[in-house]
ROVO-495952 format. One line per 2 residues: number of its first residue (from 0); for each residue x, z, y negated of C-alpha. Coordinates in nm, 3 decimals. Layout:
# ROVO-495952
NUM) X,Z,Y; ...
This chain:
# ROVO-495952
0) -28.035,7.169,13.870; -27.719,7.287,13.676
2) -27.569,6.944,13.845; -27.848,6.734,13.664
4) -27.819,6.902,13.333; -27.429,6.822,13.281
6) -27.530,6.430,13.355; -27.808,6.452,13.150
8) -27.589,6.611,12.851; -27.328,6.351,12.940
10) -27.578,6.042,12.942; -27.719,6.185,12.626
12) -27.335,6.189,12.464; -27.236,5.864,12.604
14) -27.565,5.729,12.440; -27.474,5.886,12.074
16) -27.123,5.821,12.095; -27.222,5.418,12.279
18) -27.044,5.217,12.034; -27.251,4.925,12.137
20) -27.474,4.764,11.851; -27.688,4.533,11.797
22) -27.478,4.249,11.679; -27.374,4.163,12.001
24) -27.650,4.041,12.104; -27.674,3.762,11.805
26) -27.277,3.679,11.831; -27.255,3.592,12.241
28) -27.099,3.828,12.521; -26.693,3.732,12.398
30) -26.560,3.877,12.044; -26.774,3.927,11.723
32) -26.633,4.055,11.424; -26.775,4.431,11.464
34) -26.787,4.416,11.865; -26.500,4.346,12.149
36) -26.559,4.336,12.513; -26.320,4.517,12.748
38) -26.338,4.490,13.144; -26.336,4.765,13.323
40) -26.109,4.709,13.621; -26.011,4.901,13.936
42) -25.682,4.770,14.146; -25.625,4.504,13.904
44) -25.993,4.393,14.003; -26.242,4.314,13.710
46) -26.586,4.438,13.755; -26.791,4.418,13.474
48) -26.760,4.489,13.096; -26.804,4.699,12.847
50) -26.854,4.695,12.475; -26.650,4.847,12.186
52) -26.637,4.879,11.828; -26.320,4.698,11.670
54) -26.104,4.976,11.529; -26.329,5.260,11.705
56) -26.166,5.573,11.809; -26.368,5.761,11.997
58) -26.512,5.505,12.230; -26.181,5.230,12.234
60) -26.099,5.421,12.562; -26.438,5.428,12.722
62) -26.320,5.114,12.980; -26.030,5.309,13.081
64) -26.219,5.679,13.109; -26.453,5.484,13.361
66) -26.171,5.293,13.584; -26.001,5.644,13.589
68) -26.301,5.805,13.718; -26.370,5.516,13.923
70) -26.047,5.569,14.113; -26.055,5.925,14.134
72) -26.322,5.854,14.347; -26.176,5.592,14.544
74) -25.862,5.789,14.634; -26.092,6.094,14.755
76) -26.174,5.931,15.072; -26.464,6.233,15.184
78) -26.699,6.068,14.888; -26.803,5.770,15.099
80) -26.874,5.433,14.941; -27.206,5.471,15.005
82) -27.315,5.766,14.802; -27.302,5.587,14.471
84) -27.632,5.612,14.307; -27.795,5.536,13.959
86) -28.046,5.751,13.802; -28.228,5.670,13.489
88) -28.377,5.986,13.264; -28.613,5.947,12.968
90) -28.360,5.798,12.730; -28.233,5.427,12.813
92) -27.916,5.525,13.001; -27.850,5.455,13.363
94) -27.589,5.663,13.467; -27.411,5.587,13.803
96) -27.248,5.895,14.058; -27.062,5.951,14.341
98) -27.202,6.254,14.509; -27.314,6.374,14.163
100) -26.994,6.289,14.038; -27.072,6.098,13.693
102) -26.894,5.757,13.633; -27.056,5.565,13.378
104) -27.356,5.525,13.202; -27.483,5.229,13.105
106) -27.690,5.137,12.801; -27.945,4.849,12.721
108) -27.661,4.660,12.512; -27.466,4.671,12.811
110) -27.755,4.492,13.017; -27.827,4.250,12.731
112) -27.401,4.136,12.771; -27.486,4.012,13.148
114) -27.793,3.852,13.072; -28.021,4.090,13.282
116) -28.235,4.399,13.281; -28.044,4.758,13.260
118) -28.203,4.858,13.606; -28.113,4.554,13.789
120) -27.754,4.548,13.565; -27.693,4.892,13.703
122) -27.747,4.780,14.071; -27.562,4.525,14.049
124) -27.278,4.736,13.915; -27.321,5.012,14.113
126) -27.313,4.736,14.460; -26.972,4.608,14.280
128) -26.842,4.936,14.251; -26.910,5.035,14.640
130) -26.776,4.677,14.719; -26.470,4.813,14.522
132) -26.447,5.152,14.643; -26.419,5.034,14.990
134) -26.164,4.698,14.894; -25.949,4.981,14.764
136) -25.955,5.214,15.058; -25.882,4.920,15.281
138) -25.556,4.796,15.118; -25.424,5.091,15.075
140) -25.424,5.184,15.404; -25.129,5.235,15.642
142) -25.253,4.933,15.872; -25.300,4.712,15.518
144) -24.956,4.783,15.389; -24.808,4.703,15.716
146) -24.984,4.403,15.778; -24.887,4.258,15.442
148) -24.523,4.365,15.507; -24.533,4.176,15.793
150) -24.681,3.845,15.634; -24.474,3.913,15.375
152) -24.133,3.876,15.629; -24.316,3.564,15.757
154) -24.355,3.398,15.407; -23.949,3.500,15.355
156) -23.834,3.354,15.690; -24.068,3.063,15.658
158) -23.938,2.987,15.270; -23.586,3.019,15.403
160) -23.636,2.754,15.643; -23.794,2.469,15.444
162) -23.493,2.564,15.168; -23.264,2.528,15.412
164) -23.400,2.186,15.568; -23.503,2.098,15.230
166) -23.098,2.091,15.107; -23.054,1.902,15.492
168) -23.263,1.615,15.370; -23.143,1.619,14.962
170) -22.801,1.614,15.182; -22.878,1.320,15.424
172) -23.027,1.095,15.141; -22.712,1.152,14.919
174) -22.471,1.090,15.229; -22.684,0.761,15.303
176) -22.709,0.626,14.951; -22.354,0.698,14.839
178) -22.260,0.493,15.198; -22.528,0.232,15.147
180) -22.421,0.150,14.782; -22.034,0.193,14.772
182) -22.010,0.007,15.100; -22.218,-0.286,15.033
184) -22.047,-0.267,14.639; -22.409,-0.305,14.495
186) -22.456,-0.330,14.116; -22.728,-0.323,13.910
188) -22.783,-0.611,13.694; -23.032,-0.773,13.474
190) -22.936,-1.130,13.488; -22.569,-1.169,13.465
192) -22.545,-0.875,13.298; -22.403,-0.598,13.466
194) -22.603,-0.263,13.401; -22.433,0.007,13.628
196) -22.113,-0.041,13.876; -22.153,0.092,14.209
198) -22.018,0.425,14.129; -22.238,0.476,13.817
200) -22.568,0.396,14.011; -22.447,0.619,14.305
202) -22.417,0.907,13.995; -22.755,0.829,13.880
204) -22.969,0.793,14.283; -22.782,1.115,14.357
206) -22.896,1.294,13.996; -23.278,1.171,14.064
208) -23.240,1.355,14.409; -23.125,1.671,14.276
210) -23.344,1.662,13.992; -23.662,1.613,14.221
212) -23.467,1.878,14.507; -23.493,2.093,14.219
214) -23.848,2.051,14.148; -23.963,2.122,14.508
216) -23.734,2.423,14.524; -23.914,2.560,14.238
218) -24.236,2.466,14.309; -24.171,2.629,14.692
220) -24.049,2.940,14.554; -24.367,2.967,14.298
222) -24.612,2.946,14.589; -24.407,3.175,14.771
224) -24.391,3.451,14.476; -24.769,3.391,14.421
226) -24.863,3.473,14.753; -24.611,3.727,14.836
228) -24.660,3.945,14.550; -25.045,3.878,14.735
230) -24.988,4.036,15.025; -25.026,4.395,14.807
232) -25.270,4.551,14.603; -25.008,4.689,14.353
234) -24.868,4.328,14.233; -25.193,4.143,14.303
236) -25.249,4.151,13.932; -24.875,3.993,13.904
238) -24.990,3.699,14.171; -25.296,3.652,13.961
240) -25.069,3.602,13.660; -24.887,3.364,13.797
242) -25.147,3.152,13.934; -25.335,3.169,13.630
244) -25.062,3.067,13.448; -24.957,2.802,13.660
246) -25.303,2.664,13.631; -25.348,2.680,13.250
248) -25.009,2.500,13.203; -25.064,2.258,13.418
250) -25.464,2.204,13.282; -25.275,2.266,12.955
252) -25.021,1.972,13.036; -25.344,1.720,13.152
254) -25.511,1.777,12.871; -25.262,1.692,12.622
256) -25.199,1.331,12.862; -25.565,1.312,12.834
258) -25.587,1.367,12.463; -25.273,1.096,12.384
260) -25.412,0.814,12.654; -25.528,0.619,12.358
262) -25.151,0.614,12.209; -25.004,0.575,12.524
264) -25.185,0.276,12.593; -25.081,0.157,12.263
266) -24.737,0.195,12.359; -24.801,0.052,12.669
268) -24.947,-0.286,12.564; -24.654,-0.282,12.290
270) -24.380,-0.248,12.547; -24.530,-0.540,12.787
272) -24.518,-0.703,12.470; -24.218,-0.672,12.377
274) -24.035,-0.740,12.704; -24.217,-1.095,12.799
276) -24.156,-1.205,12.423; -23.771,-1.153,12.511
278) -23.809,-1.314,12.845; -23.961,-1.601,12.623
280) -23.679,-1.594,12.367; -23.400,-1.567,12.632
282) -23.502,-1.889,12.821; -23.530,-2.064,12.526
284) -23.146,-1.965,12.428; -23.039,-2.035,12.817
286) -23.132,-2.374,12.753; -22.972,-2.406,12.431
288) -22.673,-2.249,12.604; -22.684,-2.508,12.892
290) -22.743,-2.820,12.740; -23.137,-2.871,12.794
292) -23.248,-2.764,12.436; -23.010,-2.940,12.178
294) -23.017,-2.908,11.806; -22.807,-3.136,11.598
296) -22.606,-2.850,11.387; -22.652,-2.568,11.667
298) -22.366,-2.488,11.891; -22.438,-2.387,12.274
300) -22.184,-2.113,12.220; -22.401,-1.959,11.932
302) -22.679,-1.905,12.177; -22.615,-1.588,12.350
304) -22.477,-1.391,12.008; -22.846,-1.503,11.875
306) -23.034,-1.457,12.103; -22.888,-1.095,12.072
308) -22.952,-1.086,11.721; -23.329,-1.183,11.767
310) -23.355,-0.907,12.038; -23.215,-0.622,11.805
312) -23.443,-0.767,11.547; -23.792,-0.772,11.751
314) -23.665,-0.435,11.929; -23.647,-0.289,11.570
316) -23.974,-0.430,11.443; -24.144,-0.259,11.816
318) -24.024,0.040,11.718; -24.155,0.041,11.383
320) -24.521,-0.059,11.520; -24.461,0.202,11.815
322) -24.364,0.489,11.634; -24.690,0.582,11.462
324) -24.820,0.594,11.852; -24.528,0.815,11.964
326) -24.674,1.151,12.075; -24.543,1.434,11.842
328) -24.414,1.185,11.584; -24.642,1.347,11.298
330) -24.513,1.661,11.384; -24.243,1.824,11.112
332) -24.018,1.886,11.371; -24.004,1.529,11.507
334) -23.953,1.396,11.138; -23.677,1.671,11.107
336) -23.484,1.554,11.432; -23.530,1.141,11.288
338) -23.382,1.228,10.973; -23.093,1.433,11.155
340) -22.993,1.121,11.358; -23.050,0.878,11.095
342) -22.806,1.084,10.883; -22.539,1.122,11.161
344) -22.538,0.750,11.288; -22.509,0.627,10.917
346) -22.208,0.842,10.853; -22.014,0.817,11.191
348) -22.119,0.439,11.231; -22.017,0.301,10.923
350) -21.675,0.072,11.075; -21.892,-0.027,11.381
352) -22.171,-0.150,11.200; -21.835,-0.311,10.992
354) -21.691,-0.499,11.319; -22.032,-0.578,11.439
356) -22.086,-0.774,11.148; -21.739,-0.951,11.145
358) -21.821,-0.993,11.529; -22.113,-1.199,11.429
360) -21.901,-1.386,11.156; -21.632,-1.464,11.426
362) -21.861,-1.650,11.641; -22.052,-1.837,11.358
364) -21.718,-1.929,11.201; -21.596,-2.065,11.555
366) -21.255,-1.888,11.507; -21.142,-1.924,11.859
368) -21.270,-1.913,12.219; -21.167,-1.719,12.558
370) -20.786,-1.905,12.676; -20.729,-2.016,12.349
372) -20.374,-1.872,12.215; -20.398,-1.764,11.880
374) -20.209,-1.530,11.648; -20.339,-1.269,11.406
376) -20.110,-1.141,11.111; -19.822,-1.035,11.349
378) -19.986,-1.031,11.657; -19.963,-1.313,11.905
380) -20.160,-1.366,12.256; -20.440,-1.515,12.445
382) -20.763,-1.461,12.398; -20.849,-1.269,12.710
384) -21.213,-1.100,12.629; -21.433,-1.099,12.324
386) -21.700,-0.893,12.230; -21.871,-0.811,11.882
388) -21.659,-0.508,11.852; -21.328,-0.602,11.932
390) -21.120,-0.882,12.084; -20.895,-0.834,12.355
392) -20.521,-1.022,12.314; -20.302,-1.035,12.626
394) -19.878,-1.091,12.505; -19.609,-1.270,12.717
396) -19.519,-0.923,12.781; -19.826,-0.874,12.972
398) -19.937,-0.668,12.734; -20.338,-0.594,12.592
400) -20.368,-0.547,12.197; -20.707,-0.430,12.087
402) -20.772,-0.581,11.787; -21.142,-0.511,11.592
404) -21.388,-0.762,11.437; -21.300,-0.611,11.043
406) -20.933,-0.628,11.081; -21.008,-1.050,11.198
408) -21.226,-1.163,10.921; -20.965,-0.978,10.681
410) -20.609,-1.150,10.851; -20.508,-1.508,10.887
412) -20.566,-1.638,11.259; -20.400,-1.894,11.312
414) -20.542,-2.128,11.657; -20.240,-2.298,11.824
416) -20.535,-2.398,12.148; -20.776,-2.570,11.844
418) -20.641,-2.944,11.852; -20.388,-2.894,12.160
420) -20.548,-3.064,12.379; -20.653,-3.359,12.140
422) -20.388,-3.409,11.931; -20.123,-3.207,12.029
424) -19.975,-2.875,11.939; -19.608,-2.954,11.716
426) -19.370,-2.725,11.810; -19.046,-2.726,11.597
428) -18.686,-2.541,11.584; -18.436,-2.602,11.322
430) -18.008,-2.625,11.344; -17.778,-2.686,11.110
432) -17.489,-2.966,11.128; -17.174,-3.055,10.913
434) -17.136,-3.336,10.660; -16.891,-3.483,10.902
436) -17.157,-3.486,11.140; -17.333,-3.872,11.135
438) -17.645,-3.779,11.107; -17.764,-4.035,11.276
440) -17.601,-3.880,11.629; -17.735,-3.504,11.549
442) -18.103,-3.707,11.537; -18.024,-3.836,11.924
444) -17.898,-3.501,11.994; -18.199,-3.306,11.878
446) -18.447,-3.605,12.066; -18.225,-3.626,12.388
448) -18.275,-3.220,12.425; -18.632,-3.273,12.363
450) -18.637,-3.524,12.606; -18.504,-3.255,12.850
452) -18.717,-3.012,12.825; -19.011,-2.970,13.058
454) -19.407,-2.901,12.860; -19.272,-3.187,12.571
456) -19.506,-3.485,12.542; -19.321,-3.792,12.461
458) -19.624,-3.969,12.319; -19.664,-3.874,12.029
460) -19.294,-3.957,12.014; -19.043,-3.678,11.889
462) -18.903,-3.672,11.575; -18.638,-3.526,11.357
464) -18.690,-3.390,10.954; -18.379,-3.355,10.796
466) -18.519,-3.026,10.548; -18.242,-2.961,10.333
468) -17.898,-3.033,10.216; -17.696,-2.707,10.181
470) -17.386,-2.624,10.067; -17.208,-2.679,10.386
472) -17.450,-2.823,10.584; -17.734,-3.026,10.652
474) -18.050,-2.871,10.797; -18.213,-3.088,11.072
476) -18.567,-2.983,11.264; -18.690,-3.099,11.559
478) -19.072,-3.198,11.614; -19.229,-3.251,11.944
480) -19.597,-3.222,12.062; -19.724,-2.974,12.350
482) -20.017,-2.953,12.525; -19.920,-2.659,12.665
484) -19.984,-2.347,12.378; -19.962,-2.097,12.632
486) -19.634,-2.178,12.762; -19.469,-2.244,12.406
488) -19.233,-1.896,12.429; -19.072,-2.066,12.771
490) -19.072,-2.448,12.593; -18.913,-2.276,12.311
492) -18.622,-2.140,12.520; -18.584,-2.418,12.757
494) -18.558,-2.628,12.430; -18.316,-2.425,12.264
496) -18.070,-2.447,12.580; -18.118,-2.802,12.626
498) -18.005,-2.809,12.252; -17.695,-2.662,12.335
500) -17.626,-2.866,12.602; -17.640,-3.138,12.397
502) -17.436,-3.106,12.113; -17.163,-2.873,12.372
504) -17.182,-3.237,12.578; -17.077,-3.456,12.236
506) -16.849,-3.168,12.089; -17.041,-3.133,11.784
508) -17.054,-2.827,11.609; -17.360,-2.632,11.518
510) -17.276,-2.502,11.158; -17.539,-2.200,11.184
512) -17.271,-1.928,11.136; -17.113,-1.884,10.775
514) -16.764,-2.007,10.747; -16.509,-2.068,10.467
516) -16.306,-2.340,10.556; -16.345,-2.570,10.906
518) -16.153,-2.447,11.223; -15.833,-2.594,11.370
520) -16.048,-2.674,11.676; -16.418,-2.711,11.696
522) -16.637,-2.422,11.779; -16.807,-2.623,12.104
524) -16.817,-2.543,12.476; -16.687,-2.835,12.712
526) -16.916,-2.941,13.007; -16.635,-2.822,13.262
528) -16.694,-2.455,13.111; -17.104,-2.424,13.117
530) -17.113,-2.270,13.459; -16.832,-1.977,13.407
532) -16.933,-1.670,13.612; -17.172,-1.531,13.591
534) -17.373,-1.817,13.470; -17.714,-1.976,13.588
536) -17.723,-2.263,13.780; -17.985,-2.566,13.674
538) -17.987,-2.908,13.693; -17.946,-3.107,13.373
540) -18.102,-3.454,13.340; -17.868,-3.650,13.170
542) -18.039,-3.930,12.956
């Protein structure tokens, strides 16, 4: 009787003290202003909930009072399961015990929160609650604990052995694909326009497999966590966690592809767009370049450098349409990170947009072509590789000068390839002869040495300008036409011995050193003296 009295008193004080209230039941089971629901758990378990004033400090502890009374009971294993019963008295409270050992007392309010009646709330409660009571007792058992051990050294041995396998395959693939690629030297090209070398696609094939080795690992060792931590009651809760959160960020994750499928097909349709207009564009310019599409003032060589211009242009006007479509591009951050690049490419690319422009201007001008031999400001070579950036200049010395677009458009270039071939390049060399020199003779010297030397056209004929007369001499230079600009360093030299070998032949004097009054004997070498030791043996054609 004394038994019934305390639950009584206890029912009456849990109904006085119930912060439950009336506008739960207009604002829905979750959160109202005035009212918060708070589960009352055992073992990490939910099962069922109770409601609390917000900001209420007698009652804000009322979940955990019951789950700690709730668990008293299950650890006291000589209260069986089965002796939970509920009891109403003449107020509405239904209090449930454990062999008269009070719990929790449930109201009406707490009824009306799962939909149902108080008496059939607190069966259905008090079933949980044996349901739980024995759950508990069950995994914590000896037997439970070592069964989940055991599982638990499966799940490690088995995770080690897919891992290990796993890095088998990853290792296979790479060993196959680096072989496959290097060996059979495969690029990757769009056209004829090399993407990636061998070595660079190998780099990438072998990134994608780690990337997606990676993945699995992670993915493995998430499953693995999830249903090891499983295996025990006290990091159930943890396994829970995880798999809740796995699910929400992956539901979280399909609902935001979901919500942007409109803009994505956008993008979509933009993209396909784009890419067959360029296929359009670029077989009209392959015709251009090869002769089937012909415009009157439209050079084949101008079609690739405009066809690249269009493509830069309609890339640029995609991107504009596009970028309103762009997941995240309303967002501040986004905007932010635009700006940031925008400001660092126009400071840092201010001479390459400069040399892309005077690449443009180059090939529009016409300046020069790939083999031609050119010179720029002090620099001579052939033209060995252009681009938009720079051109590449290779020297008799076998050497490679760099030289950019800007630095071009700003020098004299001077083309000695342009009107070789047609007309002929002139390539001249000047000597100097005495008064009592005929001058007649030094103008068969200068055309018989000419007529010696190998890479010399004789039609056009030679011929001789006699550019000044100087104090104490006359100054004579030789023309003759070439064919040949590439060779004109060796023509050059071969010219300027055969020179020598002239006028050494006749014993005339070449008056290039200053002097103040003529020799006793003339400064020339006799034929019986050209091959002194050490000297270099050739054969001179005598004309």
């Amino acid at each position: 009787m004394k038994k019934n009295v305390v639950l009584l008193a206890a029912a009456v004080a849990l109904f006085c003290f119930s912060p439950l209230v009336h506008a739960a039941e207009q604002a829905g089971p979750e959160e109202t202003a005035d009212v918060i629901k708070t589960p009352v758990q055992l073992d990490g378990k939910t099962l069922f909930y109770v409601l609390e004033k917000r900001g209420s400090l007698k009652h804000k502890d009322r979940a955990a009072l019951i789950a700690k009374r709730l668990q008293a009971v299950a650890n006291d294993t000589a209260i069986p399961a089965e002796s939970l019963t509920s009891g109403d008295f003449d107020m509405p409270i239904t209090i449930i015990t454990a062999q008269e050992q009070f719990i929790v007392g449930l109201s009406d309010f707490d009824a009306e929160l799962a939909g149902s009646t108080r008496r059939d709330f607190a069966a259905e409660v008090s079933r949980k609650l044996q349901s739980a009571i024995r759950d508990y007792r069950r995994e914590h058992s000896l037997r439970w604990l070592f069964t989940g051990a055991a599982l638990a050294l499966v799940a490690t041995a088995l995770l080690v052995t897919i891992l290990f396998f796993l890095g088998r395959l990853c290792g296979n693939i790479c060993t196959r694909l680096t072989q496959s690629i290097e060996g059979k030297r495969l690029d990757l090209r769009i056209q004829s326009v090399q993407l990636l070398d061998s070595g660079q696609l190998t780099g990438l094939l072998l990134g994608i497999v780690s990337t997606i080795r990676f993945a699995l690992c992670a993915v493995i060792l998430l499953i693995y966590v999830r249903f090891t931590l499983g295996f025990f009651p006290w990091t159930r809760s943890h396994a829970d966690t995880i798999g809740s959160s796995l699910m929400g960020l992956l539901g979280t994750i399909g609902s935001a592809v979901w919500a942007q499928m409109p803009n994505l097909t956008m993008l979509a349709a933009i993209i396909l767009l784009t890419v067959y207009t360029l296929k359009l564009i670029q077989l009209i310019f392959k015709g251009i370049e090869r002769g089937r599409i012909r415009f009157k003032t439209f050079r084949p060589e101008w079609a690739q450098p405009t066809y690249r211009l269009c493509r830069l242009g309609i890339v640029a006007f995609s991107l504009v349409v596009a970028f309103p479509y762009i997941p995240g591009s309303e967002s501040p951050a986004f905007k932010g990170v635009s700006i940031f690049l925008g400001v660092l490419f126009s400071l840092g690319s201010t001479s390459a947009i400069a040399n892309l422009i005077s690449g443009y201007t180059i090939i529009y001008r016409n300046l020069f072509v790939v083999g031609d031999r050119i010179k720029i400001g002090d620099i001579s070579g052939t033209v060995v590789r252009t681009g938009l950036q720079v051109i590449h200049l290779r020297t008799v010395k076998n050497e490679e000068i760099t030289v950019p677009s800007s630095v071009i458009v700003n020098s004299n270039v001077v083309n000695y390839s342009a009107l070789a071939k047609r007309q002929g390049l002139v390539l001249h060399t000047g000597v100097t002869i005495g008064y009592d020199t005929p001058w007649r003779q030094v103008h068969g010297l200068l055309l018989q040495a000419a007529g010696r030397t190998d890479g010399l056209k004789q039609e056009p004929e030679p011929f001789v300008l006699q550019k000044s007369l100087d104090d104490f001499y006359v100054a004579y230079e030789l023309n003759a036409y070439t064919d040949s600009p590439q060779l004109m360093e060796r023509i050059y030299s071969d010219l300027h011995k055969n020179i020598q070998d002239a006028f050494n032949e006749y014993g005339v004097q070449i008056m290039s050193p200053h002097y103040v009054a003529d020799p006793a004997r003339a400064k020339v070498v006799p034929k019986e003296r050209w091959n002194e030791e050490p000297s270099v043996q050739q054969e001179v054609d005598e004309k």
